[in-house]
C-alpha positions in Angstrom: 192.0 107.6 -41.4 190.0 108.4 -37.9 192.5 108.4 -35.2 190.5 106.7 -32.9 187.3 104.7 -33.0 187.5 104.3 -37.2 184.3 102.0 -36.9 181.6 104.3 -35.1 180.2 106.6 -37.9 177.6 108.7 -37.4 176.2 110.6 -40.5 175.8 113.7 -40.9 175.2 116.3 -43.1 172.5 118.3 -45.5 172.4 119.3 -48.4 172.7 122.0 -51.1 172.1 121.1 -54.1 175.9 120.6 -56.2 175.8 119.6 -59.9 179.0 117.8 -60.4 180.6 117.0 -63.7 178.9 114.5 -66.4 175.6 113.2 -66.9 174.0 110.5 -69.7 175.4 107.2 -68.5 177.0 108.7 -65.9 180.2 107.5 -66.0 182.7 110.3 -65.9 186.0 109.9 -67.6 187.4 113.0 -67.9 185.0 115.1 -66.5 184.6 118.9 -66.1 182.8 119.8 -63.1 180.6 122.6 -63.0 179.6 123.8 -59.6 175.8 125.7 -58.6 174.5 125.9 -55.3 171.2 126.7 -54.1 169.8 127.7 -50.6 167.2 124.8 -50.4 168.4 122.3 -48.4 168.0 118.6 -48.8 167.1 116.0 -46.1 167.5 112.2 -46.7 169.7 109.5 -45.0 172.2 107.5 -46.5 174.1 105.1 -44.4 176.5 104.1 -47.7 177.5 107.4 -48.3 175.1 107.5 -51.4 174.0 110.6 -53.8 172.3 112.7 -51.1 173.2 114.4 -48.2 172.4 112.9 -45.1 171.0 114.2 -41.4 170.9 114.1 -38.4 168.7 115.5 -35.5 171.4 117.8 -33.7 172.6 120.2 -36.9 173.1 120.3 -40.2 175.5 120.1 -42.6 175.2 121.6 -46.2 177.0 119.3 -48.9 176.7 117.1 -51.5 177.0 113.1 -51.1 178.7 110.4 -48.7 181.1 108.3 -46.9 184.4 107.6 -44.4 189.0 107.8 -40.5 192.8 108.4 -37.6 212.5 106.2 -42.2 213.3 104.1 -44.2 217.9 102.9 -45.5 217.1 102.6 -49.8 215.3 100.0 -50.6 216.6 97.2 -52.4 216.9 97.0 -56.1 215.2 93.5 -55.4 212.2 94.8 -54.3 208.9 95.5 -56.0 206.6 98.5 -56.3 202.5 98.0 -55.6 201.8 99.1 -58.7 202.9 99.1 -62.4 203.2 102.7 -62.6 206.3 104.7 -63.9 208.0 107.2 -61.3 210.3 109.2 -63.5 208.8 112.9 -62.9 206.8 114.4 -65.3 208.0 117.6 -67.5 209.0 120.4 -66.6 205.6 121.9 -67.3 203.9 120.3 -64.6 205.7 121.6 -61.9 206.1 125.2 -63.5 202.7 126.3 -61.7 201.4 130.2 -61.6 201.1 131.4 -59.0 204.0 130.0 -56.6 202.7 127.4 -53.6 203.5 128.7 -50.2 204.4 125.5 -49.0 205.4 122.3 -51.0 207.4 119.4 -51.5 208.4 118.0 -54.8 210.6 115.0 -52.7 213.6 116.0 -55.4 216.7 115.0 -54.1 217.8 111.8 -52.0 216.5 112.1 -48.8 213.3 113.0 -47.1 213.0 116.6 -46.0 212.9 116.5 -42.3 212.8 120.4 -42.3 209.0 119.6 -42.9 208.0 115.8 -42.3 208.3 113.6 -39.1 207.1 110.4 -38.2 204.8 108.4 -36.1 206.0 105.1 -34.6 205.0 102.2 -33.1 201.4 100.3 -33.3 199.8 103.6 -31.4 196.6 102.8 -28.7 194.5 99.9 -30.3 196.6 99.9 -33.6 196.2 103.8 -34.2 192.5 103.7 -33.3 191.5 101.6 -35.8 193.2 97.7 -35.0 195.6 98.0 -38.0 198.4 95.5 -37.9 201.7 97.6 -38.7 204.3 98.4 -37.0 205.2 102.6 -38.3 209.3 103.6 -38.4 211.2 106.1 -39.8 213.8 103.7 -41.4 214.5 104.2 -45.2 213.2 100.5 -45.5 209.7 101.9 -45.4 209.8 105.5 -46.6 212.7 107.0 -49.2 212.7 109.3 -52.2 214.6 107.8 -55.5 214.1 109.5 -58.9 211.9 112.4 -57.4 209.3 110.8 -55.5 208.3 110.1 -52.1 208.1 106.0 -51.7 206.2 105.0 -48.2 206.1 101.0 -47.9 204.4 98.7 -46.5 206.4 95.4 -45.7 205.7 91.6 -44.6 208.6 91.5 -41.8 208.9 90.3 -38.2 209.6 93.4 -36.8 209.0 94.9 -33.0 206.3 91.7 -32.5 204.6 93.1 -35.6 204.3 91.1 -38.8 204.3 94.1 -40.9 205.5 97.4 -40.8 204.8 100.2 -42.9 205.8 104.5 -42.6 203.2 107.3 -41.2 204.5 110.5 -42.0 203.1 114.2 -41.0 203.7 117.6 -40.8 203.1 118.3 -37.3 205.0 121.0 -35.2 206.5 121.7 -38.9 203.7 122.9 -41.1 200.1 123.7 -40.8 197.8 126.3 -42.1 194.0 127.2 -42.5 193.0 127.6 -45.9 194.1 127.0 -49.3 194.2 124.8 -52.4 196.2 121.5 -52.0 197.6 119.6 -55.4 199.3 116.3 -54.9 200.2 113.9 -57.8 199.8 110.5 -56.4 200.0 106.5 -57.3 198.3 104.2 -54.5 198.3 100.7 -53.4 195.8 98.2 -54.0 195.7 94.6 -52.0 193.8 93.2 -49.4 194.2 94.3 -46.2 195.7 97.9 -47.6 194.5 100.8 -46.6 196.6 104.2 -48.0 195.8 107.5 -47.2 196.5 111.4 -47.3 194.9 113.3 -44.7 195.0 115.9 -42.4 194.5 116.6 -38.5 193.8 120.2 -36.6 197.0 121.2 -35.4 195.7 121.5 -31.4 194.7 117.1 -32.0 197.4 117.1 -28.5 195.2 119.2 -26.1 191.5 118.8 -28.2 192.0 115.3 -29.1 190.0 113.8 -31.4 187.6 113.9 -32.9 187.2 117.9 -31.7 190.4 118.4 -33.3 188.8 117.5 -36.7 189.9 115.4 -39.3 190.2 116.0 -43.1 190.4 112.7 -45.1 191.5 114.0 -49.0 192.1 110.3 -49.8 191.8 107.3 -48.4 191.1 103.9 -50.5 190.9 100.4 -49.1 191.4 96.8 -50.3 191.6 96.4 -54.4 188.7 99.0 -54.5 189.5 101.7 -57.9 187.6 104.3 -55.3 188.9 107.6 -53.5 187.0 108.4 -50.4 187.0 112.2 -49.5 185.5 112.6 -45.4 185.5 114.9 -42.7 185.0 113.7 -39.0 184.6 116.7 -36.3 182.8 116.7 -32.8 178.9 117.3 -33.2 178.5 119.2 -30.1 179.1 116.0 -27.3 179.1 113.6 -30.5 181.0 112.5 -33.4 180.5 113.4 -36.7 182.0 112.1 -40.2 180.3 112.5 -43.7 181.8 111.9 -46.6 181.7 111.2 -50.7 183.5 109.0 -53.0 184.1 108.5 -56.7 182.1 105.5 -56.9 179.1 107.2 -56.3 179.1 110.7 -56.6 175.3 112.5 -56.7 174.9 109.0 -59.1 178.0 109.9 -60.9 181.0 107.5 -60.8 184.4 108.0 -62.2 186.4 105.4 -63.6 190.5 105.2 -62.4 193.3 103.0 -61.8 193.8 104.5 -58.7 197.7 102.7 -58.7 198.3 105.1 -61.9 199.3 108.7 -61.3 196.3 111.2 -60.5 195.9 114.8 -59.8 194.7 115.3 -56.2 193.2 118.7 -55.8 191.8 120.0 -52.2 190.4 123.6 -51.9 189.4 124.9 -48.4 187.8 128.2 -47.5 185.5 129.9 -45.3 182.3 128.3 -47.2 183.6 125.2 -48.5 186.0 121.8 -48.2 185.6 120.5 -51.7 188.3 117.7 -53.1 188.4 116.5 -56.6 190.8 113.7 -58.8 191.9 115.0 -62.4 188.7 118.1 -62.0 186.2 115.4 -61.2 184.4 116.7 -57.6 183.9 113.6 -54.9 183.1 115.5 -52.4 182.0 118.8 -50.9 181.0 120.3 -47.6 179.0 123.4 -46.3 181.3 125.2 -43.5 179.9 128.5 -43.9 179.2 130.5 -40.5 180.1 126.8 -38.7 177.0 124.7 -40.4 176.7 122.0 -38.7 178.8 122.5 -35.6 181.9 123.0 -37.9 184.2 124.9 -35.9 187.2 122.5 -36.2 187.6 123.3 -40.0 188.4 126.4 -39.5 191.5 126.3 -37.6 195.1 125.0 -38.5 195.5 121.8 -40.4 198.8 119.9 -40.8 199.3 116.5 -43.2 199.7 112.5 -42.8 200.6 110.5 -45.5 200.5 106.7 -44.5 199.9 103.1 -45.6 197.8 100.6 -43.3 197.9 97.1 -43.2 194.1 95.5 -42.2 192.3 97.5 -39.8 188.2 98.1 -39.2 187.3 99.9 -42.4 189.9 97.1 -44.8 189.4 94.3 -42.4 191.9 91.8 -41.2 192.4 89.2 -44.0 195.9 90.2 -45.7 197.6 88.7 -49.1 200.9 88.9 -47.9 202.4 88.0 -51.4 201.5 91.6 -52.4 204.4 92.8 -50.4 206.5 95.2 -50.6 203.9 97.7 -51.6 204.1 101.4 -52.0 202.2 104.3 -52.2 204.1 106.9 -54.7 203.8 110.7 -54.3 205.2 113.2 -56.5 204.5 116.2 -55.1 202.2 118.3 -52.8 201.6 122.0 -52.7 200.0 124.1 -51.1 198.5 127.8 -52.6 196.5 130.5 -51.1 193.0 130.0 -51.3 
């Protein structure tokens, strides 16, 4: 979710070799990834975000594979949710996890925390950098938590000279950090014109701006596409850079999911590597070892965004309005040492 100029994208990025999980048919359902890496790079381009790396002449990034950006009353009873997805919380068991997180948010109780989330508002520069069509708030109309889960909705309403309006929420001057493993249990939206997202922004985005702030996309997903998109954007030198994977076509792997069910997110970040995975599968992976590439960014404080898009560059601008209300579901995010 680029926070400015979402349809310039210049790849780059090369390669060490990753074996991810699954082979045969090479559709991946559940899948175990194992991990090697080797010290022979790879060159090739790939302007999909395909199963190789891809380059370009000013540096080099080591990874594995491609592609992509940057308060709500209770709803009604009346309303609907995106997806057919049940949001009772899941035992006990699942959210009894060794050892503790040092920052999380299982959205228990009936409010949002505002100890560690605020909110964007408005229609930002340009739509937020990327023409979307929503208007963001902080009413409860668009983001609440009922029954242990964080709702944020997207709604067809008149609002503000909008048409829609929707909820981007963030950590900012509340929460960031460099390093760690990040599990969230999520549901997304699917429609045309939708465009969900978790993501994260370096915490000095105010005086760096973007995109030498960086930007870590752990999940983006557009239209009625069953796909998760994982991407980093950074500053190449006096350019922009992005690269970026997705489960549709992972090193010629895909994994199959109903990306409006439940899924385990999983992001792990250290001095060597961004990697993010859904239930263990790897989508995508990146070399920031000793600043590969003109890395620098990711390895400074991060905080999150959570947010729901309506139309926009990468989802376009045609919208099936009779898919509103519709919600992206989050049961929890934490955050553990890496």
């Amino acid at each position: 979710m680029v926070c400015e100029f979402k349809n310039i994208r210049a790849i780059v990025a090369a390669g060490i070799i990753t074996l991810a999980a699954c082979s045969g048919d090479k559709i991946c359902e559940p899948p175990t990834p194992q991990i090697e890496s080797s010290s022979s790079a790879i060159s090739s381009s790939s302007d999909n975000g395909g199963s190789e790396p891809a380059t370009t002449s000013s540096s080099t990034v080591s990874s594995s594979s491609s592609s992509k950006d940057s308060k709500a009353d209770d709803s009604s009873s009346s309303t609907k949710s995106s997806s057919s997805v049940s949001v009772e919380k899941p035992s006990s068991s699942s959210a009894e996890l060794s050892p503790k997180p040092f920052w999380n948010d299982e959205f228990d109780g009936d409010a949002i925390d505002n100890s560690k989330w605020t909110y964007d508002i408005g229609t930002g520069a340009s739509g937020w950098g990327n023409n979307e069509k929503e208007y963001y708030t902080n009413r409860k109309e668009n983001a609440y938590v009922k029954d242990g889960i964080l709702h944020i909705r997207a709604q067809k309403e008149d609002y503000e000279g909008s048409k829609y309006t929707s909820a981007r929420m963030l950590t900012k001057g509340k929460f960031a950090f460099k390093y760690g493993t990040v599990e969230a249990r999520i549901a997304l939206p699917t429609g045309k014109g939708i465009w969900p997202a978790f993501w994260m922004l370096g915490e000095n985005f105010d005086t760096a701006g973007w995109p030498a702030c960086g930007e870590i996309d752990i999940i983006e997903a557009v239209n009625s596409e069953n796909i998760v998109y994982g991407t980093n954007h950074w500053a190449n030198g006096s350019e922009y850079a992005t690269y970026g994977n997705n489960t549709g076509n992972y090193r010629e792997q895909k994994y199959k999911l109903d990306i409006t069910q439940f899924h385990t997110y999983k992001f792990t970040w250290d001095e060597k590597y961004i990697r993010m995975f859904v239930d263990d599968f790897m989508y995508h992976e990146i070399l920031i070892e000793n600043n590969t590439g003109d890395t620098e960014e990711f390895h400074k404080p991060f905080f999150f965004l959570l947010n729901v898009a309506v139309a926009g560059n990468w989802p376009g601008f045609e919208v099936d309005d009779s898919q509103f209300p519709n919600e992206m579901l989050v049961d929890y995010i934490r955050v553990f040492e890496p």
